[in-house]
N, C-alpha and C positions, 0 to 999 in steps of 0.2 A: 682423259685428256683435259677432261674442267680443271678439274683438281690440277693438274700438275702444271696450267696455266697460272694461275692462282697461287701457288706456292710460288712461282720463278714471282711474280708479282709482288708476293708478299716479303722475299728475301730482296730483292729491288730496294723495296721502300723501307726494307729493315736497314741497309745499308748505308743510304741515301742520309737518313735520320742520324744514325750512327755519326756521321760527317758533321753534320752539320751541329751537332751538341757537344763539339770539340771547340765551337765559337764562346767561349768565356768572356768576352768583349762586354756583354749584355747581363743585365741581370736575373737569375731565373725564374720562369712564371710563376705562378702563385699555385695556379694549377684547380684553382675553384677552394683550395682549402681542402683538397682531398687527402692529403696527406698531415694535416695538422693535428685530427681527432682520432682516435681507437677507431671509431664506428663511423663509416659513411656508407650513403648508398648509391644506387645510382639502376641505367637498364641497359640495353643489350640489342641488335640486330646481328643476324645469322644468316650465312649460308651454309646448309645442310645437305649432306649426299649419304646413304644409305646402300646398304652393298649386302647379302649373305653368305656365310663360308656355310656349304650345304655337303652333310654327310648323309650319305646313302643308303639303304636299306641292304640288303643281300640280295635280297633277290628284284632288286631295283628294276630293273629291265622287264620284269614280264608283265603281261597284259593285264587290264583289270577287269576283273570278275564284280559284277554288281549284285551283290544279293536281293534287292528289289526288281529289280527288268530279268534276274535270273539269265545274265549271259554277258561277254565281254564285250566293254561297250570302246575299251581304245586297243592297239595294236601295242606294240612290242617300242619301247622305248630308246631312245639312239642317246639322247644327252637331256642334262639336267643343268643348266647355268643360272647367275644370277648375274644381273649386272647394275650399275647405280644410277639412280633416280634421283635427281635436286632439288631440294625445296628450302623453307628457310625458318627460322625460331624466332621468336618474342619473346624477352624476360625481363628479371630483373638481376638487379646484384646488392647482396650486404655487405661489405668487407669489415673484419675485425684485425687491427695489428696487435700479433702478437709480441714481434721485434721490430725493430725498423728493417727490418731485412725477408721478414718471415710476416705472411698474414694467411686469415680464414676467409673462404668465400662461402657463401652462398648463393646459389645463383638459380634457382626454380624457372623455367623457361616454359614457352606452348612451343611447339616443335610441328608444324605441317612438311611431313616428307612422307612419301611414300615406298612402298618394297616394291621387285617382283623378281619371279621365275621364270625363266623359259623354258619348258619344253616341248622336245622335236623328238618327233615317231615315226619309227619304219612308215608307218600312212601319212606323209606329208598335209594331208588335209584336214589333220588333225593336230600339229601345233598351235599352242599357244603358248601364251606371255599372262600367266597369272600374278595379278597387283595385287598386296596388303595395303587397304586403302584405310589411312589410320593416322589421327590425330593422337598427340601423345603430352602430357606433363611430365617433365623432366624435373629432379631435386636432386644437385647435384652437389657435392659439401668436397672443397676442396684445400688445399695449400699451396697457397704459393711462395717460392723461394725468389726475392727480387735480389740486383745489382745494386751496387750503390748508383745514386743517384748522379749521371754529368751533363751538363749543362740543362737541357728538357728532356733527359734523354734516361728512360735506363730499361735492362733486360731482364725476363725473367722465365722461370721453368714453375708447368703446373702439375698438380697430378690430386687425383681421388677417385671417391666413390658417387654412386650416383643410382636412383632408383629410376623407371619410367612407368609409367601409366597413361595407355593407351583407353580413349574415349571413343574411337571412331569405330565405324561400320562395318570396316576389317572385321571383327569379333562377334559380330551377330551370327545366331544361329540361319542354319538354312533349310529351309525346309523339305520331310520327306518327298514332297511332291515334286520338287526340284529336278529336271533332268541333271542327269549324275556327272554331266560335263559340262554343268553352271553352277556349282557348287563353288563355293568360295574356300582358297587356301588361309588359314588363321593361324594368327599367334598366342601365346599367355596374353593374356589381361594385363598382368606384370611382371617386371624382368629387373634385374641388377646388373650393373655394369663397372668397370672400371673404365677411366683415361686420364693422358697427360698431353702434355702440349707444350708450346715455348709461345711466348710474345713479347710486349715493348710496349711501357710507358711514354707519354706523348705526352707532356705539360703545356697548354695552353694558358693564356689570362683567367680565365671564368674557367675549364674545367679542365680535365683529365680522360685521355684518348685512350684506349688500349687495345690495339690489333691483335688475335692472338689464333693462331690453328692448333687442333685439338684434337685424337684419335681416340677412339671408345671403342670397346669389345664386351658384347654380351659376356656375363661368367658364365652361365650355363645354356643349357635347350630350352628356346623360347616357343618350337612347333608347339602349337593343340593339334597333338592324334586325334584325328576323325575317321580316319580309315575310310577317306573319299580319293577318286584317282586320279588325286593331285597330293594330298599327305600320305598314302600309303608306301609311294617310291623313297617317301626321306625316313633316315632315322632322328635327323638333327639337323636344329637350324643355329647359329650363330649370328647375332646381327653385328655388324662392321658400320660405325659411322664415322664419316672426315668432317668437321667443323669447322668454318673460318668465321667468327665472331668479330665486332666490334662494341668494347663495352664504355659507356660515358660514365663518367662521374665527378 
């Protein structure tokens, strides 16, 4: 529901802009000179939402056997969801033009957002809601295809690749001692992803605005198999992130 708030939003104000840099009356901004050099830089705020596409084991559903307490410690499993958690990134940006139409980004961000899983078992007093609590560096190397340029105004489509490395507590080990159902669910360490996005140029006197939303999909399986009874039910995780950035420059 955030998101789709937030999209009607950002199409709004995608529109609105649109209108109003059909005004040729005025001369157009300078825009900080961002567009003058091959190379500028600039930073970035984010709002972040995290979501998993989660694929199942076969025999997902049966109870878990703890080889340590030697006996089943949860009941019979009913559903496995995930649903999305908001948080927000800090970065930077380099841009290189390649054309006046076509440039390179870099854009390395810190990214605080969290995951989680629900699940709910035949023994009601045993669901939970297991969180990947996890700070992460994002390096993301993109291109972007821009509009021409009218009046302050212009559009454009992104897309690339992008590494993450997670630094937070999500990934620590947990210890044998641990009761088997405080165990923590984990991800890789690190993970590759793709995404693309749309957003709009916003020429200002002193700098340059860029609104932009952004979809990202893990490329492969980010679970660590531990074979505790909270990774044992998946075969596979997928991470799903929605992004709405504002980058200055």
């Amino acid at each position: 529901m955030i998101k789709k708030h937030f999209f009607i939003l950002f199409v709004i104000i995608f529109c609105k802009l649109n209108l109003f840099a059909q005004d040729y009356d005025e001369a157009p901004a300078w825009g900080g000179g961002a567009d003058q050099y091959r190379f500028s830089p600039g930073f970035s705020l984010g709002y972040v939402s995290n979501s998993y596409k989660i694929v199942k084991s076969t025999n997902w559903r049966a109870p878990f056997f703890d080889p340590v307490s030697n006996k089943f410690v949860t009941s019979q499993l009913n559903t496995i969801t995930s649903s999305s958690l908001p948080g927000f990134s800090l970065g930077f940006i380099a841009r290189y033009s390649l054309t006046p139409n076509i440039e390179s980004r870099f854009t390395p961000s810190l990214i605080f957002a969290d995951k989680q899983i629900i699940y709910t078992y035949v023994d009601v007093t045993q669901n939970v809601t297991k969180q990947v609590q996890t700070t992460t560096f994002d390096f993301p190397i993109s291109i972007k295809l821009k509009s021409d340029r009218v009046g302050n105004f212009r559009g454009y489509v992104v897309g690339g690749l992008k590494y993450s490395l997670a630094i937070g507590k999500g990934n620590s080990n947990d210890s044998n001692d641990l009761n088997p159902l405080d165990k923590q669910l984990k991800n890789n360490l690190g993970y590759a992803s793709y995404d693309f996005g749309f957003g709009c140029d916003i020429y200002f006197e002193y700098f340059k605005l860029s609104p932009e939303i952004k979809l990202s999909n893990s490329f492969g399986n980010i679970l660590s198999q531990d074979n505790t009874a909270y990774s044992s039910p998946l075969s596979k995780l997928f991470l799903h992130t929605f992004t709405i950035s504002l980058y200055f420059e």
